[in-house]
C-alpha positions in Angstrom: 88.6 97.9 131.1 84.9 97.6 129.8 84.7 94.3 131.0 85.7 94.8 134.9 83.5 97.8 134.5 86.4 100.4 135.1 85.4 102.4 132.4 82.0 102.8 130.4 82.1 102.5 126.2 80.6 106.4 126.5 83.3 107.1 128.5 85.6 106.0 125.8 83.8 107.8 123.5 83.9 110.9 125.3 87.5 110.8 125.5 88.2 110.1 122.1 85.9 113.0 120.9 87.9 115.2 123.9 91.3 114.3 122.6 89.5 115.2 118.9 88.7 118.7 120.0 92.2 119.1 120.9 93.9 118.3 118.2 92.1 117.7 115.1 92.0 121.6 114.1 96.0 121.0 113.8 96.0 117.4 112.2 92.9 117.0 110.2 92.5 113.2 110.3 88.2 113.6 109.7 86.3 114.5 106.7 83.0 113.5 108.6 81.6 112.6 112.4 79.6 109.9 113.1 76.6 112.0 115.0 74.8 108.7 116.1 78.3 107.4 118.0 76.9 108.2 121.3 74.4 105.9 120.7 75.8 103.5 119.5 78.2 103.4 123.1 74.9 103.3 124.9 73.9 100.4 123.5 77.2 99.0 124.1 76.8 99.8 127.7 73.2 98.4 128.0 74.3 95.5 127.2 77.4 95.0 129.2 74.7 95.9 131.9 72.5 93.1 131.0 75.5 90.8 131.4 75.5 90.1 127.1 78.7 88.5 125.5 80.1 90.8 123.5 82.6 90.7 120.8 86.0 91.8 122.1 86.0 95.4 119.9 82.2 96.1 120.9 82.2 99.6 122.3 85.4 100.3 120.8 85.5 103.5 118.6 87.0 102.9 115.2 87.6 105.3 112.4 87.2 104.4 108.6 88.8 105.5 105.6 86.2 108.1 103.8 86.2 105.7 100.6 84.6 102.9 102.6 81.0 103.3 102.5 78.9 103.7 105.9 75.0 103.9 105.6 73.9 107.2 106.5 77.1 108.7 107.1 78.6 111.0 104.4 81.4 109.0 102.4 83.1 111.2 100.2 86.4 109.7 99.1 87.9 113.2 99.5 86.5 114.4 96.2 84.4 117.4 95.1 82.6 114.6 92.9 80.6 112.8 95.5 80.7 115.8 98.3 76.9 115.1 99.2 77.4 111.5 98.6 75.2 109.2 101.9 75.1 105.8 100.7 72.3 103.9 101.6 74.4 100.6 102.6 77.1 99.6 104.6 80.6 98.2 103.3 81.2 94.1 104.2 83.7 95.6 106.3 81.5 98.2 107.9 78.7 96.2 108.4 81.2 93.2 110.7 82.3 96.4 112.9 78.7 97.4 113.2 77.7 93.2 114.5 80.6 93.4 116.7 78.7 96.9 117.8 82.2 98.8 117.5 81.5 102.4 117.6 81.9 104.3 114.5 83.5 107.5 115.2 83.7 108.9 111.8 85.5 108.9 108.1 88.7 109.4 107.8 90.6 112.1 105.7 92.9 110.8 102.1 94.1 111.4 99.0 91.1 112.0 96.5 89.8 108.7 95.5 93.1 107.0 96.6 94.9 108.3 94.4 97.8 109.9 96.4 100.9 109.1 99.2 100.7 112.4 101.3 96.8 113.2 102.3 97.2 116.2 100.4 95.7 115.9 97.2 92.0 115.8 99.6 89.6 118.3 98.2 88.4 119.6 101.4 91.6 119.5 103.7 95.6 118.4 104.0 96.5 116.4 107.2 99.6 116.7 108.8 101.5 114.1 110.8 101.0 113.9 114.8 104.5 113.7 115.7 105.4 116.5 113.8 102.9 119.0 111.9 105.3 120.1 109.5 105.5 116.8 107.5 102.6 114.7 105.5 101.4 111.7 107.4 101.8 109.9 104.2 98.7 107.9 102.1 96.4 107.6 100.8 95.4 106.3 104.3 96.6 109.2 106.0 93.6 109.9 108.1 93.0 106.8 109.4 97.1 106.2 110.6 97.0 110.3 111.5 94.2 109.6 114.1 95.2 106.2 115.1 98.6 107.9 116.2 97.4 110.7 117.9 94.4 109.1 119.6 91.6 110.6 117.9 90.5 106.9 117.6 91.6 103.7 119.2 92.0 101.5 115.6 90.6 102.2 111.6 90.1 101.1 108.7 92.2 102.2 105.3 92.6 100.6 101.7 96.2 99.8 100.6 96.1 100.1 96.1 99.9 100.5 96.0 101.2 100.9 99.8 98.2 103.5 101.3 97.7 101.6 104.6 101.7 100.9 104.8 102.7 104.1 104.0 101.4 106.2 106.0 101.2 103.9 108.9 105.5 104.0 108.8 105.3 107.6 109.0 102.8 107.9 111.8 104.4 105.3 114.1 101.7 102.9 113.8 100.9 99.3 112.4 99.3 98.9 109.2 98.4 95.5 107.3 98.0 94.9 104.1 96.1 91.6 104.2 96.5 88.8 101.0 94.4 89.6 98.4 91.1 88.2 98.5 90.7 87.8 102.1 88.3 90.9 103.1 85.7 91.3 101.5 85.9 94.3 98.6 82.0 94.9 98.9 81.5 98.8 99.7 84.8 99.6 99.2 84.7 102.9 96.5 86.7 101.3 93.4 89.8 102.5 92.0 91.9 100.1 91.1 90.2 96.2 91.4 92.4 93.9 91.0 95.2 95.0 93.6 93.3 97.4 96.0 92.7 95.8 99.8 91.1 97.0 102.6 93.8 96.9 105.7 93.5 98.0 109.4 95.3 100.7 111.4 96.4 100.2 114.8 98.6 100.8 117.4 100.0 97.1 118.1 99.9 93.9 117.0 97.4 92.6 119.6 95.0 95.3 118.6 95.6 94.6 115.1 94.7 91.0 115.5 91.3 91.8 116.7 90.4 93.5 113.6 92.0 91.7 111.2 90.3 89.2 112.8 86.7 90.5 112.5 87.0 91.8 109.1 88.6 89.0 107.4 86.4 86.0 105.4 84.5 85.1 102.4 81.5 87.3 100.9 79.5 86.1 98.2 79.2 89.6 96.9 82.6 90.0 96.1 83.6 87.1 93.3 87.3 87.9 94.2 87.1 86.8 98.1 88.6 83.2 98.6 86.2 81.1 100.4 88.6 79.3 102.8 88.8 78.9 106.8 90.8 81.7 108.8 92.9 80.7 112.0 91.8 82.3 115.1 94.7 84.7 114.9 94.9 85.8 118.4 94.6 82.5 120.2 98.0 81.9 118.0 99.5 84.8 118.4 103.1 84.3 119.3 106.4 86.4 120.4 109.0 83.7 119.9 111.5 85.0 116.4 113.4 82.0 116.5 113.8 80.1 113.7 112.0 83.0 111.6 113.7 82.8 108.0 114.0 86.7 106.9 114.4 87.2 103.5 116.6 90.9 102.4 116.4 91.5 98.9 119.0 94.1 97.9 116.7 95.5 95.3 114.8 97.3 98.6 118.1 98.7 100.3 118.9 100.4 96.8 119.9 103.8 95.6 116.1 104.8 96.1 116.4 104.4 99.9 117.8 107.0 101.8 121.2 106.1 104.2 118.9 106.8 107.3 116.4 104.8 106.3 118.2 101.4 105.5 120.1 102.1 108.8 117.1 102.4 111.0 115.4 98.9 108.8 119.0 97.3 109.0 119.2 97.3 112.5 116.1 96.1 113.2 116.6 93.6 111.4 119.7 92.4 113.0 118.2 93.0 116.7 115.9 90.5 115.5 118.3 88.3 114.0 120.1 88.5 118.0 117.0 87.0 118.8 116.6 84.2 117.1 115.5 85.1 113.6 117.9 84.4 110.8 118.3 86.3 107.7 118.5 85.2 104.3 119.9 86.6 101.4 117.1 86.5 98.2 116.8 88.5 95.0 113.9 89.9 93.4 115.0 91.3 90.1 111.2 92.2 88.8 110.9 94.8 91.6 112.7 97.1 89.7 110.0 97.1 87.4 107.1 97.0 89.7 106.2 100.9 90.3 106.0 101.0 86.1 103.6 98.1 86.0 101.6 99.4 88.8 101.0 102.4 87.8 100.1 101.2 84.3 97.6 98.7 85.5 96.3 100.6 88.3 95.4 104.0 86.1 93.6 101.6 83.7 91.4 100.4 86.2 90.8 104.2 87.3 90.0 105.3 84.2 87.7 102.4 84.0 86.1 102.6 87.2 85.6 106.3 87.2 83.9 106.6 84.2 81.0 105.8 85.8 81.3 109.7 87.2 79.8 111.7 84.8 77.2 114.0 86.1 74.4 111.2 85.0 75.0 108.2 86.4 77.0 109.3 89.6 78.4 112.3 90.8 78.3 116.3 90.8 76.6 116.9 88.1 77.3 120.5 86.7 74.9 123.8 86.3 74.0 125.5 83.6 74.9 123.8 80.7 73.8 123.9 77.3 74.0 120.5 75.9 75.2 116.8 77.1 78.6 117.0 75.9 79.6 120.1 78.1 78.2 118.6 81.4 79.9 115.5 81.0 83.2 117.4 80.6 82.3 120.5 83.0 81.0 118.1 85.8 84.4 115.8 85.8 86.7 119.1 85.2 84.8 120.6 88.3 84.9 117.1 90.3 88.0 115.5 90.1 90.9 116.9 91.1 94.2 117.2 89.3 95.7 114.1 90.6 92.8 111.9 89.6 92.7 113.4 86.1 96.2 112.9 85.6 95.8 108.8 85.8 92.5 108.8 84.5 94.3 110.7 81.3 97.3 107.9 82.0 94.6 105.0 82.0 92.7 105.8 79.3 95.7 106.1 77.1 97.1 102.7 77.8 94.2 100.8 77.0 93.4 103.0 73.8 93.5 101.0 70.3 97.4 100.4 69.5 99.1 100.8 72.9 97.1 98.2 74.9 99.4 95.5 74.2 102.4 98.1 74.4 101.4 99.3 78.3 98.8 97.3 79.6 99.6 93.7 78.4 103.5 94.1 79.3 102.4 95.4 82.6 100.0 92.5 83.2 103.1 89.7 82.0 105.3 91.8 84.4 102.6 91.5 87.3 103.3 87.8 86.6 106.9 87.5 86.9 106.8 89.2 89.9 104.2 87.1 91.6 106.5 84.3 90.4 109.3 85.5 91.9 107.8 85.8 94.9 106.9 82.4 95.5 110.6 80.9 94.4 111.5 83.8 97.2 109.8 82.2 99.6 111.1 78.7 99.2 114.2 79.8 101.3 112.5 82.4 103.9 109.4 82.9 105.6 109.2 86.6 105.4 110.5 89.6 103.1 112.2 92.1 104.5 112.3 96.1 103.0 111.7 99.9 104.0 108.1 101.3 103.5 109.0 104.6 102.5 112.1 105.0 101.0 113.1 108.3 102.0 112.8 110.7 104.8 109.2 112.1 105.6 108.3 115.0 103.1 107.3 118.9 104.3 103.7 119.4 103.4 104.0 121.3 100.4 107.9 121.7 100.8 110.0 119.5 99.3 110.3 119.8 95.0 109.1 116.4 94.2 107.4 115.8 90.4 104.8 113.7 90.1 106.6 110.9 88.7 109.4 111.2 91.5 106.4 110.3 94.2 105.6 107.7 92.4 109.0 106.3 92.4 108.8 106.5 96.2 106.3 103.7 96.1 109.4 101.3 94.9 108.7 99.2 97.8 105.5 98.8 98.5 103.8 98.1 95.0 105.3 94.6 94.3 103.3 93.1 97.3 100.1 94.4 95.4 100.9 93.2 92.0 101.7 89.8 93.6 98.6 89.9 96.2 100.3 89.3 99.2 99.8 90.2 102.9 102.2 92.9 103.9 102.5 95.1 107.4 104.5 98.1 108.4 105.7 98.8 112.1 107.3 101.2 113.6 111.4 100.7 114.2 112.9 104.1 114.5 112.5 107.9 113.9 114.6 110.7 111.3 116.3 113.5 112.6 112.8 115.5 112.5 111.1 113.0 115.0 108.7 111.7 112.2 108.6 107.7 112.3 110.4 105.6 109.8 108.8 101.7 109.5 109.9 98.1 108.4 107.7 96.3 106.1 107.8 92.6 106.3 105.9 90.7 103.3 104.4 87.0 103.9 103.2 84.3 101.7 99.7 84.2 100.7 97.4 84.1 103.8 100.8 84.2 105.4 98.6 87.0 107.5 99.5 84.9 110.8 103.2 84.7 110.1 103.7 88.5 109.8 101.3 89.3 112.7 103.6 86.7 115.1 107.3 88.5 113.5 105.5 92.0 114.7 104.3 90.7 118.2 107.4 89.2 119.0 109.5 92.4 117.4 107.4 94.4 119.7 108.5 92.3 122.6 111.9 92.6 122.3 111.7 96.6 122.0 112.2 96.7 118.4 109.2 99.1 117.5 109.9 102.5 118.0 113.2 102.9 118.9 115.1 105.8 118.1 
């Protein structure tokens, strides 16, 4: 529509920030507003004026997840720690939406530093899912998939640690991608746990979620852990044809953890799609039983790690009033974090303490192996891995008795794709009885980003997304 000049990039803009006064006071998805968006759709429209080629998201308003740093634009991660936190750079990320001159619209609500699966464990706010307000939107992403679904942006960014782009993407009704490990850029992205985190994009369809993948995606010499390799040009390739697609359904997904309305919804997706010309594949993946025990071990070591680093000195609140260095280090991270985040910090710091390192940590790290190398024998029979995203039925804010440790068990499908580094993307495939969405996750081979992006498109095509 920009381009045959039937709608202005401010126009956009001012119906985003429209449908934003309408509804964000019941969903929260923001934290923070970009106040310079306007102009940056001015510029936009300048120089569509001048006749400049443009990238094909310039004038596009996207949202980014608040742990994402933005130059001059408050980035919080949800915490009380880094409230007044403006950083003075962008994120790699960031800084390709800003050369493609996408429009910013603002930061994006979550679970304090990522550390969450419902939005609710934010220090400033809860947000509640757009198809029905009664129920989480999932997370730790869930700003970014809450306004993607309800149009408070047109696409955003999120970071997926365990599942937190997938997640709440399945219960929003969107598309969220986890891309392979290694293939955006880290750089700017608030740390929480290294060596598994991803940044991955929210958006409504495949199409859309091509173009941003797209843009974000490549090599960065500040980030030793990007792969310096060539990237296909994903939407010149994009394809809608299933046939022949090898789907791999391991039973360890579609166990007692999953709910009966959930693997019915997934199952019959997956046989529409086998009507079309996709074939499915039995496989096993025994490790995954194991895989939300070694997360959760190697991902609160990394926290612990990578959070020390807020202590009222070096970053962070720093607490008033205090009489010597020992009670501000401990007042200003009692004030700052919140009780999730001291919960794995107090997890992570105890598996790598002297005589249970090689108990926790180092079994978790030989586990992360065998799962990786189950993975790639799985994939020499099927192109793609099949599972739910969220096991069960969407959760009331605030309503349904789950412990701690029983959320984390949720994440039974989603960790194992971390562990083992690989792409993975969520789309929508059917709803529960309360109208909140219920995705499919398919999983690819490394860099497999392509393969997954093709199985959507062409689910998509043949009505598969979104049906009750």
């Amino acid at each position: 529509m920009l381009r045959r000049k039937m709608c202005t990039a401010s126009e956009i803009l001012a119906d985003i920030k429209r449908r934003i006064s309408e509804k964000e006071s019941e969903i929260g998805a923001y934290i923070t507003l970009n106040e310079n968006a306007e102009a940056e759709a001015e510029l936009v429209d300048n120089a569509l004026a001048e006749g400049t080629e443009l990238h094909p998201l310039a004038g596009i308003p996207i949202a980014v997840k608040d742990n994402i740093s933005t130059k001059k634009i408050r980035t919080t991660c949800a915490s009380k720690m880094l409230e007044d936190y403006i950083p003075s750079f962008d994120a790699a990320a960031v800084e390709k939406l800003r050369a493609a001159n996408a429009v910013i619209i603002g930061k994006t609500n979550m679970d304090e530093f990522a550390m969450g699966s419902s939005t609710e464990n934010s220090a400033f706010k809860v947000t509640r899912n757009p198809h029905n307000p009664d129920f989480i939107p999932g997370g730790s992403s869930g700003g970014s998939a809450a306004a993607t679904a309800c149009g408070e942006t047109i696409l955003a960014l999120g970071s997926d640690t365990g599942g937190s782009v997938r997640q709440p993407a399945s219960l929003c009704g969107v598309v969220g991608l986890k891309p392979t490990y290694g293939s955006v850029s880290r750089y700017g992205l608030i740390a929480f746990a290294s060596s598994i985190e991803q940044i991955g994009t929210l958006a409504r369809n495949a199409e859309d979620t091509v173009l941003l993948y797209g843009l974000i995606c490549g090599h960065d010499r500040r980030d030793a852990t990007t792969v310096n390799r060539s990237y296909p040009d994903f939407a010149a390739k994009l394809r809608n044809n299933l046939s022949g697609l090898r789907i791999g359904v391991p039973p360890e997904y579609f166990g007692n953890e999953a709910e009966d309305t959930v693997k019915a919804v997934v199952m019959r997706t997956l046989h529409a799609m086998e009507r079309n010309g996709a074939k499915l594949v039995k496989i096993s993946l025994p490790g995954v039983k194991h895989a939300v025990a070694a997360y959760y071990v190697i991902a609160s070591a990394e926290a612990s790690s990578n959070l020390a680093r807020f202590d009222g000195v070096r970053f962070g609140r720093r607490a008033k009033d205090c009489s010597n260095l020992r009670e501000m280090y401990v007042r200003s991270r009692s004030e700052g974090f919140g009780d999730e985040v001291k919960r794995r910090i107090m997890l992570g710091t105890f598996v790598l303490s002297e005589g249970y390192y090689d108990a926790y940590y180092k079994k978790a790290k030989l586990m992360q192996l065998k799962i990786s190398s189950e993975f790639d024998s799985a994939f020499e029979s099927c192109d793609v891995i099949a599972a739910p995203v969220f096991p069960v039925k969407a959760i009331k804010i605030g309503g349904r008795d789950m412990s701690p440790a029983e959320r984390c068990a949720a994440d039974i499908c989603t960790v194992s794709a971390n562990l083992a580094g690989l792409p993975a993307i969520s789309t929508p495939c059917g709803k529960d009885g309360f109208g909140v969405p219920i995705g499919i996750q398919l999983i690819g081979k490394q860099f497999g980003e392509q393969t997954l992006l093709n199985a959507v498109y062409g689910l998509e095509q043949i009505g598969g997304a979104g049906n009750d």
